[in-house]
PDB file of N, H, CA, C and O in Angstrom:
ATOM      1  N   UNK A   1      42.472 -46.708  52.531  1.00  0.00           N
ATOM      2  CA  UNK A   1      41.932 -45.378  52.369  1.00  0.00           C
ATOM      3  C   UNK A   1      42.355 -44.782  51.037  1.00  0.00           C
ATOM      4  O   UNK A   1      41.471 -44.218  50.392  1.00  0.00           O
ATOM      5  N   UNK A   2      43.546 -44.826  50.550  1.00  0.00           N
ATOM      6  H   UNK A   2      44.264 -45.284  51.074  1.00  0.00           H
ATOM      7  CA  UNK A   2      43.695 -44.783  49.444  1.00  0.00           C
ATOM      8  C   UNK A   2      43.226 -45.017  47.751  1.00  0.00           C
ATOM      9  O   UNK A   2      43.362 -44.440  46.673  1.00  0.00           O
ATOM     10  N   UNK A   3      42.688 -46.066  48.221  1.00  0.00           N
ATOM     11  H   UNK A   3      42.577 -46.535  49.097  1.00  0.00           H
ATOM     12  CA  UNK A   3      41.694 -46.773  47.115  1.00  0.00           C
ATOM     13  C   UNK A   3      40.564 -46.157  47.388  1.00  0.00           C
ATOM     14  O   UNK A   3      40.140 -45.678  46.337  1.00  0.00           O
ATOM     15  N   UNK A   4      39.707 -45.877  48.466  1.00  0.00           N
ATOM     16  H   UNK A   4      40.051 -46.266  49.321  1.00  0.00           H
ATOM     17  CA  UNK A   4      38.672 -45.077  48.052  1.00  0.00           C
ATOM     18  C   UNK A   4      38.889 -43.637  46.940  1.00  0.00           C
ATOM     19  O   UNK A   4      38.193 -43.292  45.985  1.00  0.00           O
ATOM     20  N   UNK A   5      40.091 -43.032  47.497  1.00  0.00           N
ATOM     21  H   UNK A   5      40.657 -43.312  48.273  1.00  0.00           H
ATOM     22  CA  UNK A   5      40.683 -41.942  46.675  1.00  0.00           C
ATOM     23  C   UNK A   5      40.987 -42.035  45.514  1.00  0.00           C
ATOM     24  O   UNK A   5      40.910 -41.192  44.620  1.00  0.00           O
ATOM     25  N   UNK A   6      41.262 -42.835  45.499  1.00  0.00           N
ATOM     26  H   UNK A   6      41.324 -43.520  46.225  1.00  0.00           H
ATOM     27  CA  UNK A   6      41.435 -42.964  44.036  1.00  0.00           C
ATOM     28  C   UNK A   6      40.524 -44.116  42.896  1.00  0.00           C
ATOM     29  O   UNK A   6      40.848 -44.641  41.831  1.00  0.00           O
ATOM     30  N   UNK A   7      39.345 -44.164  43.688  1.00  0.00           N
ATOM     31  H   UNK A   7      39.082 -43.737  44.554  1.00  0.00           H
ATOM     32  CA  UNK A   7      37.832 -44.382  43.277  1.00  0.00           C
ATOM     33  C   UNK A   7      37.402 -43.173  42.442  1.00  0.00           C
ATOM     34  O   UNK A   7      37.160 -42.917  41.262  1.00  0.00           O
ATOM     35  N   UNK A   8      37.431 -42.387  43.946  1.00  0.00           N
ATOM     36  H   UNK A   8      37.627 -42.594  44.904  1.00  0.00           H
ATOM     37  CA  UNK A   8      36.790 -41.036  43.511  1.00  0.00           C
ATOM     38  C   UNK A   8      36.923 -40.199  42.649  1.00  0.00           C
ATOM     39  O   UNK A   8      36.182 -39.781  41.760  1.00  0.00           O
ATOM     40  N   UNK A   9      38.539 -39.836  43.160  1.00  0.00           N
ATOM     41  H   UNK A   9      39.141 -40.176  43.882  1.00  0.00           H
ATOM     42  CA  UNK A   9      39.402 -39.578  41.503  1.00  0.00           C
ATOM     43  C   UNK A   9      38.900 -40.053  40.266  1.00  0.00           C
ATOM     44  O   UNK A   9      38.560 -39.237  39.409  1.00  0.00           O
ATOM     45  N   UNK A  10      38.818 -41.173  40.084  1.00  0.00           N
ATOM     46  H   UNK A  10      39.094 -41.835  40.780  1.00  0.00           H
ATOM     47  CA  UNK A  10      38.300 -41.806  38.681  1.00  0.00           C
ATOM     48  C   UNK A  10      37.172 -41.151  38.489  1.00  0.00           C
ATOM     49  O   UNK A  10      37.076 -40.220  37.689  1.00  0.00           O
ATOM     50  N   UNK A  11      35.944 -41.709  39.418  1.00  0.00           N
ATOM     51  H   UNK A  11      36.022 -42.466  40.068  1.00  0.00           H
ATOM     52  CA  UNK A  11      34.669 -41.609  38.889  1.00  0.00           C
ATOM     53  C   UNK A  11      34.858 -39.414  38.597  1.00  0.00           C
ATOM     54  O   UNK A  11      34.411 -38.847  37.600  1.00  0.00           O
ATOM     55  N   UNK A  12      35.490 -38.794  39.589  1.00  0.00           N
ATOM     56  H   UNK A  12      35.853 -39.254  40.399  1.00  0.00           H
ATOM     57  CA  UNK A  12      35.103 -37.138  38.977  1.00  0.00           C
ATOM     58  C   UNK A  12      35.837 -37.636  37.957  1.00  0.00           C
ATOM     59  O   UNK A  12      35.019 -38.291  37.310  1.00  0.00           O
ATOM     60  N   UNK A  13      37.219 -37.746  37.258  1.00  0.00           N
ATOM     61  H   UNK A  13      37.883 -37.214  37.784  1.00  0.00           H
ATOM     62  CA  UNK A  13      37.499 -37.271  35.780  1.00  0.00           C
ATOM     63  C   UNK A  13      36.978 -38.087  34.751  1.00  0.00           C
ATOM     64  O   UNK A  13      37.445 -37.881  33.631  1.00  0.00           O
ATOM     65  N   UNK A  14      35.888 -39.202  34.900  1.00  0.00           N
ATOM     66  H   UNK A  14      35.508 -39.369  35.810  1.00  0.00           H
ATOM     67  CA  UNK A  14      34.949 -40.066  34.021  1.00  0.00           C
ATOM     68  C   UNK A  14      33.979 -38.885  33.933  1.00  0.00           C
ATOM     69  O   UNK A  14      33.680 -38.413  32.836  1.00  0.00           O
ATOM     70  N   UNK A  15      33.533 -38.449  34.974  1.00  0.00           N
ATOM     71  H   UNK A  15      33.776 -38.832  35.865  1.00  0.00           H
ATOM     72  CA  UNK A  15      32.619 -37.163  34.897  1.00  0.00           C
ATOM     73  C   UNK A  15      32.685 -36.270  33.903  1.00  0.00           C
ATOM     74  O   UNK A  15      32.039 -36.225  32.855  1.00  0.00           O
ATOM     75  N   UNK A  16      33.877 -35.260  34.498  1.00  0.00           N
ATOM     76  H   UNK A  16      34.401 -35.297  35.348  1.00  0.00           H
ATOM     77  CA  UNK A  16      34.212 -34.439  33.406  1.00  0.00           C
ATOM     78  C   UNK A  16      34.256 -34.748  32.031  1.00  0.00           C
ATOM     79  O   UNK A  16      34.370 -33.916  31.131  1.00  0.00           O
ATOM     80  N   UNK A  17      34.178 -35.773  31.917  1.00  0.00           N
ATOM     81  H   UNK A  17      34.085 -36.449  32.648  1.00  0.00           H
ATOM     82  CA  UNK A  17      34.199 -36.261  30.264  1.00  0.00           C
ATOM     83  C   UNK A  17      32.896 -36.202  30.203  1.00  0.00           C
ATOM     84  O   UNK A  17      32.275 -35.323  29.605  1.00  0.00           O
ATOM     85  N   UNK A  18      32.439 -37.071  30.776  1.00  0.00           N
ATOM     86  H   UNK A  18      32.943 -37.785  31.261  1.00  0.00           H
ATOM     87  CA  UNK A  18      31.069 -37.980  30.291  1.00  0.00           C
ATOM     88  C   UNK A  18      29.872 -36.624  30.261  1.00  0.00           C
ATOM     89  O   UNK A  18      29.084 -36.546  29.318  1.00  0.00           O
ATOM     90  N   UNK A  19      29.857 -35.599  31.402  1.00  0.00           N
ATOM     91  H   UNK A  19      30.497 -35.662  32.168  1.00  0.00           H
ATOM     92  CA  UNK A  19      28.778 -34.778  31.665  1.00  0.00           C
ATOM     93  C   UNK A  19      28.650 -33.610  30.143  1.00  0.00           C
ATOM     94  O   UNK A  19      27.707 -33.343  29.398  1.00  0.00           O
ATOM     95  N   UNK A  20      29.999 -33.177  30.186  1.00  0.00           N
ATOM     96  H   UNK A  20      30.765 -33.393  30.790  1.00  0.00           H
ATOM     97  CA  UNK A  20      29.914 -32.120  28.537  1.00  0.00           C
ATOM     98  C   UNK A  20      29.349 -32.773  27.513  1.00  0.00           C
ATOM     99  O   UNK A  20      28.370 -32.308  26.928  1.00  0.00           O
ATOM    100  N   UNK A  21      30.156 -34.434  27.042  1.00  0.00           N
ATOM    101  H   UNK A  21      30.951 -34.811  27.517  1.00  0.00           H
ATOM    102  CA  UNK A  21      29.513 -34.666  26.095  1.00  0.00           C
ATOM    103  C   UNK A  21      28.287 -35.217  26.140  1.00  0.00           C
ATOM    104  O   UNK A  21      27.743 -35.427  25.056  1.00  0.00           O
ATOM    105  N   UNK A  22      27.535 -35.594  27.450  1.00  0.00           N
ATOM    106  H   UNK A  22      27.977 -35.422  28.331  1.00  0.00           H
ATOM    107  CA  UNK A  22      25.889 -35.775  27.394  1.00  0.00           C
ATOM    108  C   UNK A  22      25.369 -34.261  27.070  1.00  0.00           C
ATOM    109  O   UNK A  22      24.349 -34.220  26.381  1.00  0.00           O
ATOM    110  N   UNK A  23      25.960 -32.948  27.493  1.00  0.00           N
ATOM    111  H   UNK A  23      26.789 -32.982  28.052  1.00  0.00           H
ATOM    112  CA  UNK A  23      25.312 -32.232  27.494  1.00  0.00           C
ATOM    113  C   UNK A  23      25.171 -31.423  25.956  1.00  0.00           C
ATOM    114  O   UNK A  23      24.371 -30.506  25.767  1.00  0.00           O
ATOM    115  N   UNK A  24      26.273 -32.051  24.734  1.00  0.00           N
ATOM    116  H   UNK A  24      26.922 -32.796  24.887  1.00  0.00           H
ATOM    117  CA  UNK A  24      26.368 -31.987  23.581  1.00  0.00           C
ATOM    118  C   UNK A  24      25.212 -32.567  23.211  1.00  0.00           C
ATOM    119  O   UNK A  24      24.083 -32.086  23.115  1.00  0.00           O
ATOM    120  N   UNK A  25      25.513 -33.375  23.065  1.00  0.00           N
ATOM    121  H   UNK A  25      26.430 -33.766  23.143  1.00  0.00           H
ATOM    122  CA  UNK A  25      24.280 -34.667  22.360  1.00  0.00           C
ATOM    123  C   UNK A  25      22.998 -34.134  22.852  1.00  0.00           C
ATOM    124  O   UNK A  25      22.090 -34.449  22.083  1.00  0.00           O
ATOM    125  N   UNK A  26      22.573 -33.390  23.930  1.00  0.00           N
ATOM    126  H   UNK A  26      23.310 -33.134  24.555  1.00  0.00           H
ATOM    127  CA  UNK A  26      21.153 -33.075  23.952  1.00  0.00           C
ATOM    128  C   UNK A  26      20.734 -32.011  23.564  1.00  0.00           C
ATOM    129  O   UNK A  26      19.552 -31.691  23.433  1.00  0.00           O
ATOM    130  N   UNK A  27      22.230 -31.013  23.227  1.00  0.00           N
ATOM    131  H   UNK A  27      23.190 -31.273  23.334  1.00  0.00           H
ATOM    132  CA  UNK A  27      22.023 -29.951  22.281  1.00  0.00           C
ATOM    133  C   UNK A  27      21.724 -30.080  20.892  1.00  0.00           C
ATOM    134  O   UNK A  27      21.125 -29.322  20.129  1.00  0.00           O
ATOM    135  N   UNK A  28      22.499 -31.682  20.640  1.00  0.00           N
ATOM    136  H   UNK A  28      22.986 -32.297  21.260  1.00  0.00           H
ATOM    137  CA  UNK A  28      22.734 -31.695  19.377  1.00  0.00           C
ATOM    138  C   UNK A  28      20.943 -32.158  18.848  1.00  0.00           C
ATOM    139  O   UNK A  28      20.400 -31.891  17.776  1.00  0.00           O
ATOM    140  N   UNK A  29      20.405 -32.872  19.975  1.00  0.00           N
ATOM    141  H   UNK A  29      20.846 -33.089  20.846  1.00  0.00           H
ATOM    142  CA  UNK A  29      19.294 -33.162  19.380  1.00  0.00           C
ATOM    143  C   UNK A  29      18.096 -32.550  19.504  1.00  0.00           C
ATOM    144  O   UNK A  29      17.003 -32.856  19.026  1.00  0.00           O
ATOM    145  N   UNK A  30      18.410 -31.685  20.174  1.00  0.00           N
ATOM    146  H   UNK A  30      19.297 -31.437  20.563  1.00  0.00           H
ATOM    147  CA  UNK A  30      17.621 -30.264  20.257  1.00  0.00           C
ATOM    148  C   UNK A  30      17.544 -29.665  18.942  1.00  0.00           C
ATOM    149  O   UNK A  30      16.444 -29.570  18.398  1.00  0.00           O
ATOM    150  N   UNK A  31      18.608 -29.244  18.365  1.00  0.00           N
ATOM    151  H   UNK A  31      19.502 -29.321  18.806  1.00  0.00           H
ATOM    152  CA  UNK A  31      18.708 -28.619  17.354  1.00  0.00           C
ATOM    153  C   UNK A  31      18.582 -29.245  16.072  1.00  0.00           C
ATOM    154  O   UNK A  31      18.088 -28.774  15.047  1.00  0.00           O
ATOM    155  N   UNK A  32      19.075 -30.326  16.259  1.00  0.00           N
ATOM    156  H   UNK A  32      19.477 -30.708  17.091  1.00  0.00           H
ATOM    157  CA  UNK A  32      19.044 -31.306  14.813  1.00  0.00           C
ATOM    158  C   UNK A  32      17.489 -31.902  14.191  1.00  0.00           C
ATOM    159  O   UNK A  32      16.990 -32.235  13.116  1.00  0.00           O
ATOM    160  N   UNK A  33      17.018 -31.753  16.035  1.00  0.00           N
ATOM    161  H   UNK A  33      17.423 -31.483  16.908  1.00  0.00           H
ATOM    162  CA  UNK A  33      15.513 -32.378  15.503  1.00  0.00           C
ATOM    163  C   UNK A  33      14.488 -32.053  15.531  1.00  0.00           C
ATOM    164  O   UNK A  33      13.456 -32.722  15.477  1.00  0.00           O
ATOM    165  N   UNK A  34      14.688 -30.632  15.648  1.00  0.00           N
ATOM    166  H   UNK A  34      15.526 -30.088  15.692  1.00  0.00           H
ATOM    167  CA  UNK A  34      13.493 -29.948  16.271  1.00  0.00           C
ATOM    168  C   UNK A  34      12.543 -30.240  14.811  1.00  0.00           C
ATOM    169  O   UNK A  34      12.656 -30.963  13.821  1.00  0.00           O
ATOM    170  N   UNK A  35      11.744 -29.417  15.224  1.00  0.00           N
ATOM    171  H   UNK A  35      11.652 -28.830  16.028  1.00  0.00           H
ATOM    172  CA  UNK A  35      10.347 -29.632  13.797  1.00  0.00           C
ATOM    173  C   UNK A  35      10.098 -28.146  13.672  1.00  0.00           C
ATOM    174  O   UNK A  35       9.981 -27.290  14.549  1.00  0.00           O
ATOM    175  N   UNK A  36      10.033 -28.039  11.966  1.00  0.00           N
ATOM    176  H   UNK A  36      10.128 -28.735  11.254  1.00  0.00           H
ATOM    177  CA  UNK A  36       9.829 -27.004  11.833  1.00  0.00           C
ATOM    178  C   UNK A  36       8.460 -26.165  11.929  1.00  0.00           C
ATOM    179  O   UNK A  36       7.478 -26.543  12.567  1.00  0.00           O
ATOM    180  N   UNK A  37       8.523 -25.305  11.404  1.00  0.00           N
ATOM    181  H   UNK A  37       9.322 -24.998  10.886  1.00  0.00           H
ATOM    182  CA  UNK A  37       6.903 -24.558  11.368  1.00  0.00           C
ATOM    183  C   UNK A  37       5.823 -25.504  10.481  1.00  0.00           C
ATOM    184  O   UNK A  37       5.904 -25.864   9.306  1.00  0.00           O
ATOM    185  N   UNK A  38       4.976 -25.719  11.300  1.00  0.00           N
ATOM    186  H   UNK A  38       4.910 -25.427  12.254  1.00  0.00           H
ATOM    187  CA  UNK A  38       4.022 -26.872  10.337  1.00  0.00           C
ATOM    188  C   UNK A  38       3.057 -25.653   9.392  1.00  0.00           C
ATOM    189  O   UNK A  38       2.843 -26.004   8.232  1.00  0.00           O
ATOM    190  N   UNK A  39       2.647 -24.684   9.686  1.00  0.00           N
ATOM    191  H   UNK A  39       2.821 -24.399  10.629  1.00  0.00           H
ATOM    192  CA  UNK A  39       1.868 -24.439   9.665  1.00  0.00           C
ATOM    193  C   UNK A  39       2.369 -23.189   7.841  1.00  0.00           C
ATOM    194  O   UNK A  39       1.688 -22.383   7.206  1.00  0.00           O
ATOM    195  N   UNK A  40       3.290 -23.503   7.737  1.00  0.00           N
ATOM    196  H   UNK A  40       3.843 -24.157   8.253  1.00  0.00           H
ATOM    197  CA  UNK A  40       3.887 -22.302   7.098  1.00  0.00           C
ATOM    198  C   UNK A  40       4.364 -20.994   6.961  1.00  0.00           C
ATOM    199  O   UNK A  40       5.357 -20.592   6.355  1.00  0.00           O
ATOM    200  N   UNK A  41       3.373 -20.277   7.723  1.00  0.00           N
ATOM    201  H   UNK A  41       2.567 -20.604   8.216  1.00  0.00           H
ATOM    202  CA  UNK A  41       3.430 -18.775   8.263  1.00  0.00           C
ATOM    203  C   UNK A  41       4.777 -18.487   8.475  1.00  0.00           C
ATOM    204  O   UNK A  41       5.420 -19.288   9.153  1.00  0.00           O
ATOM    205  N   UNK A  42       5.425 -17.321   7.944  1.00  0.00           N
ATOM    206  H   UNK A  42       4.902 -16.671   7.392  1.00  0.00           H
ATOM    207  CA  UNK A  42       6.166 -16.901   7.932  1.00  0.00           C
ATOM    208  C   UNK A  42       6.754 -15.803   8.772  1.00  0.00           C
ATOM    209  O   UNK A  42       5.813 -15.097   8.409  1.00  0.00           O
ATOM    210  N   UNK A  43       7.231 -15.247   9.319  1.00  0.00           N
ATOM    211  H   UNK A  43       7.996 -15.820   9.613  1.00  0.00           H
ATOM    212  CA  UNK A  43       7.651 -14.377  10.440  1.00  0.00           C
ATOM    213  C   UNK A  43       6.910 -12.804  10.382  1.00  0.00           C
ATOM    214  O   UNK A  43       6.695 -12.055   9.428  1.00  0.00           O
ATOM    215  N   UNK A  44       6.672 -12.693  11.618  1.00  0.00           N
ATOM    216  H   UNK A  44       6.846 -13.301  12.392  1.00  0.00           H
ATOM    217  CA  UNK A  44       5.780 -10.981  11.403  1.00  0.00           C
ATOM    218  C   UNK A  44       6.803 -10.095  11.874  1.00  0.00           C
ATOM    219  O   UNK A  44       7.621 -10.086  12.794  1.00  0.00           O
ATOM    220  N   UNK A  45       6.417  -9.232  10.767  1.00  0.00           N
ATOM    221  H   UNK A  45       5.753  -9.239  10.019  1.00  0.00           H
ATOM    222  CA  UNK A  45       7.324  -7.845  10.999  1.00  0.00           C
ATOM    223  C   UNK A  45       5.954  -6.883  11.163  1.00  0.00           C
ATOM    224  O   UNK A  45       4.939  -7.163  10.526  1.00  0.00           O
ATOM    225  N   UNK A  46       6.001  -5.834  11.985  1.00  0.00           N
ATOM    226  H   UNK A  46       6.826  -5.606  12.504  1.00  0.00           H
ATOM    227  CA  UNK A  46       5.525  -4.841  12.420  1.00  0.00           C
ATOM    228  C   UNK A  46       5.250  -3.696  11.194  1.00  0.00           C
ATOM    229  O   UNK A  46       6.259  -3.230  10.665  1.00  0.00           O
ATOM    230  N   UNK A  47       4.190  -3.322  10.817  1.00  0.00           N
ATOM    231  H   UNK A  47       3.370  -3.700  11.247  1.00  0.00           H
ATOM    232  CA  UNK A  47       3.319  -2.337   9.635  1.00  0.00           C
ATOM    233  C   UNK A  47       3.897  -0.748  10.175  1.00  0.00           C
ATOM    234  O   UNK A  47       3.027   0.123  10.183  1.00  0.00           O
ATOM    235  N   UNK A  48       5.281  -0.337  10.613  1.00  0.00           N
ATOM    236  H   UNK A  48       5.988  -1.044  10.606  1.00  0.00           H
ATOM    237  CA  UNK A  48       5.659   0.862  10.998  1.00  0.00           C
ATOM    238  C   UNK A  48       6.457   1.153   9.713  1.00  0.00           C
ATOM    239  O   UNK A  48       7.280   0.515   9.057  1.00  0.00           O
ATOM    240  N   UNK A  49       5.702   2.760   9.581  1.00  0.00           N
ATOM    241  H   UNK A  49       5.033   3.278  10.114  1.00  0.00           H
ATOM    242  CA  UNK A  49       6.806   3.556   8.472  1.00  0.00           C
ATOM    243  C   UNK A  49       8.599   3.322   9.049  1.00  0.00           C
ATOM    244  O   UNK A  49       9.009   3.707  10.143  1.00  0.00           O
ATOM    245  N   UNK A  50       9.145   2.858   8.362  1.00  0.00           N
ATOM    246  H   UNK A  50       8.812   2.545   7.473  1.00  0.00           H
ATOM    247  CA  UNK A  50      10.271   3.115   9.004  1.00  0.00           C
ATOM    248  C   UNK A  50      11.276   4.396   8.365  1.00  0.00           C
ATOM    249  O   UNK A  50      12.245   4.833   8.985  1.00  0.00           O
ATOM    250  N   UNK A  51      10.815   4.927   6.924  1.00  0.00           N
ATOM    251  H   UNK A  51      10.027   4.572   6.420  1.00  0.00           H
ATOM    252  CA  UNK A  51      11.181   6.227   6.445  1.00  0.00           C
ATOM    253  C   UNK A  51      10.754   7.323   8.046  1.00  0.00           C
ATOM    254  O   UNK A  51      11.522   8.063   8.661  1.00  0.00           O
ATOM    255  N   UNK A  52       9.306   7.036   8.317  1.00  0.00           N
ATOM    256  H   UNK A  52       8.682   6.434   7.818  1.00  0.00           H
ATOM    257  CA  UNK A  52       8.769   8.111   9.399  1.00  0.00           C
ATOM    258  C   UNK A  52       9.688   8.043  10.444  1.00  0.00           C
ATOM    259  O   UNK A  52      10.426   8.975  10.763  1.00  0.00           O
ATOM    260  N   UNK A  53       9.653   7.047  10.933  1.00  0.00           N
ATOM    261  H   UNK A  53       9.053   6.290  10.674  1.00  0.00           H
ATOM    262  CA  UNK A  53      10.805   6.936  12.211  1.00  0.00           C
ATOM    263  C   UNK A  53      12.313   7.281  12.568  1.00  0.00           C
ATOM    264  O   UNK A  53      12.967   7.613  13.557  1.00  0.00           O
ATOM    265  N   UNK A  54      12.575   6.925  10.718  1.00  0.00           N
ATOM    266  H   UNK A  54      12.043   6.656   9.915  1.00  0.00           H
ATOM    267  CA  UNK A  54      14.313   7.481  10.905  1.00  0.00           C
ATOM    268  C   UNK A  54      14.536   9.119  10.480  1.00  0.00           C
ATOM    269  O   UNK A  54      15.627   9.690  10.473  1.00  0.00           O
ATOM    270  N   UNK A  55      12.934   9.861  10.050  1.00  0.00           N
ATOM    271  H   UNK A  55      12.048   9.398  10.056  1.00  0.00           H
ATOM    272  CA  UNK A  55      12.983  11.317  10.270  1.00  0.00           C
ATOM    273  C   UNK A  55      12.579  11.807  11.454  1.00  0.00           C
ATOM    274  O   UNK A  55      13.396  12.603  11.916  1.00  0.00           O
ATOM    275  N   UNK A  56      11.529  11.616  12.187  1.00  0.00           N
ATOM    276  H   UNK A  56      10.865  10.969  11.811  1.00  0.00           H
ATOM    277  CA  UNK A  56      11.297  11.876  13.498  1.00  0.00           C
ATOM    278  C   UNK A  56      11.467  11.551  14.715  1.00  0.00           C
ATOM    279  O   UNK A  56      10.646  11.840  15.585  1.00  0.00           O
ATOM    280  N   UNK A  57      12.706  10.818  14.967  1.00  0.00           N
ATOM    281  H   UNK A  57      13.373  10.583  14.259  1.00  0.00           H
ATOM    282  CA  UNK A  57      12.782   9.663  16.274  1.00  0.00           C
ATOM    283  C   UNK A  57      11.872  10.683  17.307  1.00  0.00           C
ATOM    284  O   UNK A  57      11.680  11.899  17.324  1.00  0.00           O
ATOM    285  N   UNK A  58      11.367   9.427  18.241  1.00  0.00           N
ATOM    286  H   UNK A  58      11.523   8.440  18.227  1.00  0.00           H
ATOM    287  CA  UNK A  58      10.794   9.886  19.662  1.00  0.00           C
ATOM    288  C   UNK A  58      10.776   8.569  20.525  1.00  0.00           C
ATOM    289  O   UNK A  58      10.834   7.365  20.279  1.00  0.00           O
ATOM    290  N   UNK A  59      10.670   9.349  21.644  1.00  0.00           N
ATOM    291  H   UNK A  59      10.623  10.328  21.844  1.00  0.00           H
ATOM    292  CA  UNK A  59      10.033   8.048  22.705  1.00  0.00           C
ATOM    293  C   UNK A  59       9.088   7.899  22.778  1.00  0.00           C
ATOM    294  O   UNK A  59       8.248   8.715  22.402  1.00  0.00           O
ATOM    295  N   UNK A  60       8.801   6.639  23.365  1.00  0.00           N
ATOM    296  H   UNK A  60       9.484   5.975  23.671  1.00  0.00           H
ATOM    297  CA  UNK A  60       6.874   6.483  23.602  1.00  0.00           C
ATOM    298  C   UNK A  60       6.989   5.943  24.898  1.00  0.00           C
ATOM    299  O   UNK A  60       7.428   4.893  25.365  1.00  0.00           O
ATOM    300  N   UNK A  61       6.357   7.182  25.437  1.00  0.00           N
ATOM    301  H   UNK A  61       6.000   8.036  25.057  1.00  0.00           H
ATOM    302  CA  UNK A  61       5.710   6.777  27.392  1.00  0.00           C
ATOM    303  C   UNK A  61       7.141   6.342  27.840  1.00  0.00           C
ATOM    304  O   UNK A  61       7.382   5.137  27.761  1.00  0.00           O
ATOM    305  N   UNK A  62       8.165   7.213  28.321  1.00  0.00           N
ATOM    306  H   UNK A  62       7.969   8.192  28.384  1.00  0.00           H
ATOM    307  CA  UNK A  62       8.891   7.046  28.798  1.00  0.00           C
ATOM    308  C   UNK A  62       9.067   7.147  30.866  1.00  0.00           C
ATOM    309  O   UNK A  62       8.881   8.131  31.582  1.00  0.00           O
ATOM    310  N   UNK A  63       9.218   6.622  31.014  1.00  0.00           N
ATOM    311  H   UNK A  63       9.368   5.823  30.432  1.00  0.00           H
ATOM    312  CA  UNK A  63       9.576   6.097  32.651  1.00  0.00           C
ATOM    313  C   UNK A  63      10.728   6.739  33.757  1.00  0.00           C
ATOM    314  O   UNK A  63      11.804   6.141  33.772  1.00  0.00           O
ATOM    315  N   UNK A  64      10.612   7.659  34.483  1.00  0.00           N
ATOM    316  H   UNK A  64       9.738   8.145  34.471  1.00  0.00           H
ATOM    317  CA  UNK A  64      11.736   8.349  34.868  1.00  0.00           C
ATOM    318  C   UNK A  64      11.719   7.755  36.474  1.00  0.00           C
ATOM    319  O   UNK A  64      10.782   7.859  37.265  1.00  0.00           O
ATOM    320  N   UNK A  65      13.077   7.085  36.717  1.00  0.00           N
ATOM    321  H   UNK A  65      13.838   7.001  36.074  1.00  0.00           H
ATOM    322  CA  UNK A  65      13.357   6.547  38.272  1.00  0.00           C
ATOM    323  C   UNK A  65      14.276   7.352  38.692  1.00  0.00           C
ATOM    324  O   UNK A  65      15.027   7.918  37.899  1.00  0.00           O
ATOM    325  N   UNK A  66      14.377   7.582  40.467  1.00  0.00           N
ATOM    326  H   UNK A  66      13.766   7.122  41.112  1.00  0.00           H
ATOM    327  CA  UNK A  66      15.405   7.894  41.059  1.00  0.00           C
ATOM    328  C   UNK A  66      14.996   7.928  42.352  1.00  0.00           C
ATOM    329  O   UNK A  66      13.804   7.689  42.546  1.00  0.00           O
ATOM    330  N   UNK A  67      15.894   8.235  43.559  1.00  0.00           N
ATOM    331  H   UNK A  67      16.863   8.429  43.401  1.00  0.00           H
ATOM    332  CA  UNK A  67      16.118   8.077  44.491  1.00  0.00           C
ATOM    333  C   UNK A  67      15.860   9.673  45.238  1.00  0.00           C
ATOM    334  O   UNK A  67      15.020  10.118  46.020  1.00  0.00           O
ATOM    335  N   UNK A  68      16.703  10.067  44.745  1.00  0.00           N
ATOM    336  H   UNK A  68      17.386   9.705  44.110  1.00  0.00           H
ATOM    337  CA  UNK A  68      16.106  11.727  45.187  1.00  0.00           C
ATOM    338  C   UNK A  68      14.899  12.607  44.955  1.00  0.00           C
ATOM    339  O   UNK A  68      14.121  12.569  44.001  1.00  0.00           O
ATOM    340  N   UNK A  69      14.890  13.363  45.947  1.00  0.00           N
ATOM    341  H   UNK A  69      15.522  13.395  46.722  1.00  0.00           H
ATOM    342  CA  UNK A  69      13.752  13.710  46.595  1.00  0.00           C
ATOM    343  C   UNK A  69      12.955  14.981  45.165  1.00  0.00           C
ATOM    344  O   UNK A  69      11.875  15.536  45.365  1.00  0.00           O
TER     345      UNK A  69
END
């Protein structure tokens, strides 16, 4: 009975090793290999005055919750 235990033992702390660094390596090739923008286009920013906005802040269509009556 012992030897199963200390089967098991092994195979979890082979685990703990083995599972982080698989889970590296599929980060790593996530990131390392992704493909970039084929197309060129460059990132959109939004056509808002932002002089206007940092003189007039407001909300837009704001949402009021509660429980009471």
């Amino acid at each position: 009975m012992s030897r199963a235990d200390n089967t098991y033992s092994r195979v979890v702390g082979a685990l703990k090793v083995v599972l982080p660094l698989a889970a590296l390596v599929l980060l790593s090739v996530l990131f390392l290999l992704a493909r970039g923008r084929e197309d060129g286009s460059e990132l959109r920013y939004s056509d808002v005055d932002l002089e206007a906005l940092l003189k007039e802040p407001r909300m837009t269509a704001p949402t009021y919750t509660g429980v009471t009556r």
